[in-house]
Structure formats: structure tokens, C-alpha cells
N, C-alpha and C positions, 0 to 999 in steps of 0.2 A: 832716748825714747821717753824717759820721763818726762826732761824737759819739752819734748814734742807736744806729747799728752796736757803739758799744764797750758803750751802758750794754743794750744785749739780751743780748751777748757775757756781761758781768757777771752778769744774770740768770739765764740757761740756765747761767751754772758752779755759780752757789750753790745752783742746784735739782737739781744732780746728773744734766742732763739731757746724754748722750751727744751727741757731735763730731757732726753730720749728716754724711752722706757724700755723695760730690757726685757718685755712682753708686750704681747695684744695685751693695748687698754681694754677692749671689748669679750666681754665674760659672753662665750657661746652656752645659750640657754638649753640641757639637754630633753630638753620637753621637747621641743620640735622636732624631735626625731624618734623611732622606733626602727625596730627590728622584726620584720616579715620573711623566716625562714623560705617561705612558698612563692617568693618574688623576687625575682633577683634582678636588677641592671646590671649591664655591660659596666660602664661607665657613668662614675658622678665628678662633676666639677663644680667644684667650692672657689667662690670667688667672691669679693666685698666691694666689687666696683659695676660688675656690668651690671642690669643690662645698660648702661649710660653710653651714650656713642659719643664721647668726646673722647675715649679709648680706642682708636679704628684699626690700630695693628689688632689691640688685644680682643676688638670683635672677631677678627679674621682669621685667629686661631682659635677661641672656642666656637665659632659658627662651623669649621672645618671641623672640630672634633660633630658637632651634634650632627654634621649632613654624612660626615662617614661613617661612623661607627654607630651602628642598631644601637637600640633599647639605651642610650643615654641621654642625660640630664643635668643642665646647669642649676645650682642653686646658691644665691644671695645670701650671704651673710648679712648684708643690711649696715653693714662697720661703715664707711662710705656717706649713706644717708643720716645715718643718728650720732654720726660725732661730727660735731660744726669745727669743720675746720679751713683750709685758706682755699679750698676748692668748690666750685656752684654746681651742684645738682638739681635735679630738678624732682618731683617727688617722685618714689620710685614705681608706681603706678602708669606713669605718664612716660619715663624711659619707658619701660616693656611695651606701651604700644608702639613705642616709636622704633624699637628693637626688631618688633615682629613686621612694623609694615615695611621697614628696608629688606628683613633677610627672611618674610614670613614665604618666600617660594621653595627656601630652600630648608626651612627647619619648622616645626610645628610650634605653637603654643605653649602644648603640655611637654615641653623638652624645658621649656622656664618655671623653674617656682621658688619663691620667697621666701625664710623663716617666717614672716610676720602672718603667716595665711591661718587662718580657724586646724585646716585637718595638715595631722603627723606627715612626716618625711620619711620614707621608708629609708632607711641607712644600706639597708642589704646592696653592696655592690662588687661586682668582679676586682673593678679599680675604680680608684680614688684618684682625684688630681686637682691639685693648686697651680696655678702662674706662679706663686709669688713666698718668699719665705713666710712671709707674716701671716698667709692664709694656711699656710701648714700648721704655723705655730698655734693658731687659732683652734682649727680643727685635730688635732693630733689626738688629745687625749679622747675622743668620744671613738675615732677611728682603732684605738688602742685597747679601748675599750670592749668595741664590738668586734675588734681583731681583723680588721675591713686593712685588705691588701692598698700599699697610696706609692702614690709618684707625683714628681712635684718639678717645676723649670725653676732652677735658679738664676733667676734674673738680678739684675744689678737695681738696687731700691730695694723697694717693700719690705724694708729693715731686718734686710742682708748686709752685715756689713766686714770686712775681711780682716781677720784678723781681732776680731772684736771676742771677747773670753763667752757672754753668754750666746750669741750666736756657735760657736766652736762648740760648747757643749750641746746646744739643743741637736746640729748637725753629729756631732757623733753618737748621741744616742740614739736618735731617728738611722743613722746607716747599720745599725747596730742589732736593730730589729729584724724578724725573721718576714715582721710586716711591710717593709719597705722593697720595691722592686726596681725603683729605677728615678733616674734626674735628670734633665737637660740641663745643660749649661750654653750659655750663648756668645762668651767672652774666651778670649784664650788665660787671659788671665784667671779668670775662676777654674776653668779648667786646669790646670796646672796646680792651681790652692788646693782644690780637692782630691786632687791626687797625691801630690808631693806632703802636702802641709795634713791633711786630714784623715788621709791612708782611705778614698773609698775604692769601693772594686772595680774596676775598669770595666767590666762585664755592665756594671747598672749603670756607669755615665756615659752619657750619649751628646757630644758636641758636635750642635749646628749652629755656625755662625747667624745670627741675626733672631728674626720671627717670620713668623709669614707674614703678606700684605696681601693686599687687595690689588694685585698689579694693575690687574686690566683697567682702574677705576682710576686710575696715573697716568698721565700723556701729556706730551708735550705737541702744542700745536702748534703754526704755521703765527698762529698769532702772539707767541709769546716773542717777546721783545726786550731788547739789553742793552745798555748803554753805549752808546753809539751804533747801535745796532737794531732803528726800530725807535729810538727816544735819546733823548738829551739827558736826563734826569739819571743820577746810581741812586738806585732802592735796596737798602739794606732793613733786614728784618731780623728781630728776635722771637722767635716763641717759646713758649715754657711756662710751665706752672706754676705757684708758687708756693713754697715750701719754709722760705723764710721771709725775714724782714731785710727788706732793699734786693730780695733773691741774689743773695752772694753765693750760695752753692751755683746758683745757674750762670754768675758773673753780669747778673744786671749792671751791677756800681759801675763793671769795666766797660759796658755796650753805653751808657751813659755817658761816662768818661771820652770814651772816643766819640760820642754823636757832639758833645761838647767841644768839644776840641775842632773839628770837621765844619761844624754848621757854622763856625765862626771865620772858616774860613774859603768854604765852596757854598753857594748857596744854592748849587744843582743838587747837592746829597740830602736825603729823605728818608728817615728812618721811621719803622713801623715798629708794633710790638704789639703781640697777640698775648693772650693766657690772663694772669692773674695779677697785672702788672698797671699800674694806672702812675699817672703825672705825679702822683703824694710819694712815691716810690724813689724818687730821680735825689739824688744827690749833688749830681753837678746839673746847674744849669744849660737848658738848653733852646730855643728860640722854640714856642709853639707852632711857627708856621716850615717848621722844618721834622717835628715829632709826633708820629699819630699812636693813639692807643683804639683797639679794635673789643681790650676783654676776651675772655674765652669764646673760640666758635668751632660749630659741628664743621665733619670733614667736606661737606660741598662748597660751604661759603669759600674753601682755600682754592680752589680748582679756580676762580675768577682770580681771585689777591696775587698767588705764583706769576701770573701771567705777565708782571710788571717789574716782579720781583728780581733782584739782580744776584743777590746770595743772600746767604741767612748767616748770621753770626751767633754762636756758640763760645764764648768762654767757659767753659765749664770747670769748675773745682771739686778736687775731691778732701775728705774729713775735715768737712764745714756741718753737716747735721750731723756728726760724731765722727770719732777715729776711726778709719775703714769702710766709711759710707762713699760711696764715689756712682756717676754714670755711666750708662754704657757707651760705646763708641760703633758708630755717632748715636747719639740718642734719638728718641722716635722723633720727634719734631724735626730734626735734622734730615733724616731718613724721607722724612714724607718732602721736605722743602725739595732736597735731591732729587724725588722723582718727581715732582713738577714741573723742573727744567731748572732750580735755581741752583748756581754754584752752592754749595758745602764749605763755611771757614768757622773750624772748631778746632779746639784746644783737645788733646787726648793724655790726660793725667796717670792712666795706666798702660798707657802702649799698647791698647789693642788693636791699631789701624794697622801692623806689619801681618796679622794672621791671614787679614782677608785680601790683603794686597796689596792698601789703597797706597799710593805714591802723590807725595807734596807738591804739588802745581802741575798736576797732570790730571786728577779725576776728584782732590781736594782743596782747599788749602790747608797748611797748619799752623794754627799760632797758640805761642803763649798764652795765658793767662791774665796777660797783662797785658794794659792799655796800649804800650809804645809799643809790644808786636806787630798788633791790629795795624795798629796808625803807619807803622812802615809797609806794611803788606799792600795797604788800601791805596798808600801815596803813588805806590808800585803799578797799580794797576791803573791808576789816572792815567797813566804814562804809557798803559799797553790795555787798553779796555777790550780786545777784541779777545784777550786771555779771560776774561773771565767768561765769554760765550763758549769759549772751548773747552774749558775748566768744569764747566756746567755741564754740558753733552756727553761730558767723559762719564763724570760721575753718575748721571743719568743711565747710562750704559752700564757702567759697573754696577750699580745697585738696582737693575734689574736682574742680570744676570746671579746677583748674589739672593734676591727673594723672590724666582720667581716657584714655580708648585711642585717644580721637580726637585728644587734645592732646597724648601722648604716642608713643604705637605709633606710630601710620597715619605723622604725618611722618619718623620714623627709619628702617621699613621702607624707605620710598619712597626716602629716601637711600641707604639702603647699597644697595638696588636698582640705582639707578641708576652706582652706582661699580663694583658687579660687574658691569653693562655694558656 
């Protein structure tokens, strides 16, 4: 293990990738908030990302919390906008308009508000809730403070990482509280951690596979089309955000590596790449007129791009931005490609694809980590292209049936229900 620890250590220096820190950088300011014994919300959620819709899973379960449940409220930590870091916002004035004219039918206004606003934040509330470990870690002490009941999804990111000593401690003393009522976990693996490895009570964790989505905003039309099926042309795509340099946690070096390898030798294959990834990035050479870069785009612009799309490729690595930092499986960019109609080919570094079912060349594919998986899998499919139209459809199916409102909503409503109480 030591040796494990050093040669990662090694890694993240020579990739130029920043000390993790073993807290929220950002010092939440207790001024922005009071306490109004004579006012109470159902529900407050604490979050440092929305309202930005380059999120469109994580719009689709707080939008769901504020249309279900009475008397609650999102609020901004603003962590997101005021630390310049490898991801583009926009300023966060200009999100919340554009927050409220997608979902203003189904959620008010005044269900949004900022730290940064002139008048106090009433704290008073039933329950409390974060997405994300680093928004608990953030918010914990004011909520401890003011003895404000919290629950919280353990999602895989937001500097949760398994097996990491000050994440274990922050986790057992937060289950340890009399304030604490309840977690989601999304992963079978976390699930397991926090049972086996962590001791919490079975009673407060609540595992459902995946998040919600936006189904109905997902479809596959008559006009999507596949290689040999509709076009000449295999479009392979990567999306993902960027997180480090050359995105080695996301396995850019290796989507490079094969577009490299590939465009040298079919000149019908066409790789895209969406998020926080530009041409400076590319360590292997690859022919301009075979490599597109798009940047980050909101969720309508993809509804036209899938259409072309043939599958999305995911190498994913885990304890690249520290020991026990890993994705989830599949990760949301995957998830969304899926249900556009495009095959699924991701790497899963923690074996969570056996919980929810998925099976290798039937509704995924799976590959390695590494470039010569890819390149055999793909050489594979030259040879049977009409597998990846089926491959696509499958996954399509399974990952609706896995997010649609009755596998996702109905049981998290009913929890946090029941924890406000």
C-alpha cells in the first residue's frame, strides 16, 4: 500500500495536478445566515454548483426536490463561481435566469437564493441536504451549530474519496450525530464501504442505483443513424470535464492515443470531444481533419450531436486526483450519451456495472483503461458494425428502465419524507 501511495503521489506531481486538500477551500461566511425560531422550511438544499445547467442530471433532482416537497429552498454557496478553476460558468445571476426560464413552470423564483444577496438566510429548517460530500463538509458546522437535522447523497466526486483517512473521519463523526438522519448512496460499492468498512446504520442508508433524469427530454428518433446504418462515417465521442492536466482521471491521453492510432489508419473514423478539452490538451498526434473539439455545451445543443453519434468512449481511472478518488459507473456524460441512442464503451475501475445488471456486448461495452482494449474492441466492431446499433438500443432500454420516476423520484421523495418527519 505504501508503495501504491508513493507511485500515485509520483503521478499527480508529474501531471502537474494540485495538493488535494483535505477540506472545503471555501470558508462559508456565517453572516449570511440566521435563525428565525417563527419560520421554519421543510427543506433547504445546499449546493456550490446550480443554478448552472451544464449539471442536467443534478438540475433533475433538485428541481424534483423544490416541485415536491412544500415550503423548500435551494441555496448557493457560490464555491463554483468564486474559485477559478478548470470549469466555465457563467456569472451566477445570468444562470438563475436561465435556471428559472427552463424549470420556471414547475418551481418558483423564491425557492432560489444566493449567499451573496444584501438580506440574511433563515437557517431554520426541518431538513437539510447536500448532493455532494464537499457541500456537507462545507456546510456542517453552521448546521451543527444551529442543531439543523441534514442528509446528504453520497455521490462518487465532490471529494469523497474511499478509503481516504480524513474523509473516514469527517464520515464518522457526521453518522455519529444525533443530527444526522439519512444518505443516499448511488454505487454498490459505496454502499458496501459504508456499511462493512464504516459501521453506518442500515436504517439511514438508502441505496438507489444511479440519479434521476430528465427522461422524457431523451429520445431516440427515427433519424438517428450508425455506421452502416444511415452513414458511412464511425463517430466516436468523449465528453467530460476537466479536472486535470491532459484529463488523465477521465483517460483523455488514452481516447487520444486510440484517435491516433485509428485516423492513421481508416479515414472514415471521426472523433469528437465535448467539455474542457481543446487540441493544447492531445498528447499523441492526430490529423485535424479527423478531430473535432465543441468546449462545454448546455443539454439541448447534445440532442442534435447524439444523432450522428455512434458511441461515446470513457476510459475512466480511478486514484488519479488522489488515493480513493474514482467515478461513478457510468458517469453522467455516459449516461446522457446512452440515452440519446449512442452505444456506451467505458472502462469501470470499481465493478459497479454487476449491481445494475449491465452485461459486456449486450446493452455496454467494457474496456480496459488502456489504449490496446479500445483498439481491439473498435477493430472488432469494423467487422460487425451492425453490433454497435444493437448495443446502443439495448443500453438505451436498460438505462431507461434504470432512471425513469418510479426507480428514481417516488423512492427519494419518500425518504426525505420521511426524515422531515
Amino acid at each position: 500500500m505504501y508503495y501504491y501511495k508513493k507511485m500515485i503521489k509520483r503521478l499527480r506531481k508529474s501531471l502537474g495536478l494540485a495538493k488535494q486538500s483535505t477540506s472545503n477551500s471555501m470558508t462559508l461566511n456565517i453572516n449570511h445566515f440566521f435563525y428565525d425560531s417563527a419560520q421554519q422550511n421543510s427543506l433547504i438544499i445546499f449546493d456550490d454548483f446550480l443554478p448552472n445547467l451544464l449539471g442536467s442530471w443534478r438540475c433533475a433532482e433538485i428541481v424534483t426536490y423544490l416541485k415536491k416537497i412544500p415550503d423548500s429552498l435551494l441555496v448557493c454557496l457560490l464555491n463554483s463561481y468564486e474559485t477559478k478553476g478548470v470549469l466555465r460558468y457563467q456569472d451566477i445571476e445570468t444562470d438563475k435566469i436561465k435556471f428559472i426560464k427552463k424549470y420556471g413552470s414547475q418551481i418558483s423564483i423564491d425557492s432560489i437564493t444566493l449567499i451573496n444577496q444584501p438580506e440574511k438566510i433563515n437557517i431554520n429548517t426541518r431538513l437539510a441536504y447536500c448532493l455532494f460530500y464537499n457541500n456537507l463538509l462545507q456546510i456542517y458546522p453552521l448546521l451543527n451549530f444551529h442543531k439543523i437535522p441534514f442528509a446528504f447523497t453520497l455521490y462518487p466526486g465532490g471529494g469523497f474519496k474511499l478509503y481516504d483517512k480524513n474523509c473516514e473521519s469527517f464520515l464518522t463523526e457526521i453518522k455519529n450525530t444525533p443530527l444526522f438522519k439519512g444518505v443516499f448512496v448511488t454505487q454498490q460499492s459505496v454502499y458496501d464501504y459504508i456499511l462493512e468498512r464504516l459501521n453506518f446504520d442500515p436504517a439511514k442508508v438508502k441505496f438507489i442505483y444511479g440519479s434521476p433524469m430528465e427522461i422524457e427530454n431523451y429520445s431516440v428518433t427515427t433519424e438517428k443513424k450508425y455506421y452502416k446504418a444511415g452513414k458511412d462515417t464511425l463517430d466516436i465521442c468523449f465528453v467530460a470535464a476537466k479536472y486535470s492536466r491532459f484529463g488523465i482521471d477521465k483517460g483523455f491521453e488514452i481516447f487520444c492515443k486510440v484517435a491516433s492510432y485509428l485516423s492513421k489508419l481508416y479515414s472514415f473514423i471521426r472523433f469528437h470531444v465535448v467539455g474542457g478539452f481543446s487540441a493544447e490538451d492531445m498528447i499523441y498526434p492526430v490529423e485535424e481533419t479527423s478531430i473535432f473539439f465543441y468546449g462545454y455545451r448546455y443539454f439541448d445543443w447534445f440532442k442534435e450531436f447524439y444523432m450522428d453519434i455512434d458511441f461515446i468512449l470513457s476510459p475512466v481511472k480511478s486514484n488519479i486526483l488522489g488515493v480513493g478518488s474514482f467515478d461513478g459507473f457510468p458517469t453522467a456524460a455516459v449516461i446522457e450519451a446512452g440515452l440519446f441512442g449512442a452505444a456506451m464503451m467505458t472502462a469501470d475501475p470499481t465493478g459497479d456495472n454487476i449491481c445494475p445488471g449491465f452485461k459486456d456486448d449486450s446493452d455496454f461495452f467494457y474496456i480496459e483503461s488502456n489504449p490496446y482494449s479500445i483498439i481491439t474492441k473498435i477493430t472488432l466492431l469494423l467487422n460487425n458494425p451492425y453490433a454497435i446499433r444493437n448495443v446502443a438500443l439495448a443500453g438505451n432500454k436498460k438505462l431507461t428502465s434504470l432512471f425513469n420516476t418510479n426507480m428514481q423520484v417516488a423512492p427519494r421523495i419518500e425518504f426525505i419524507n420521511a426524515m422531515i418527519k
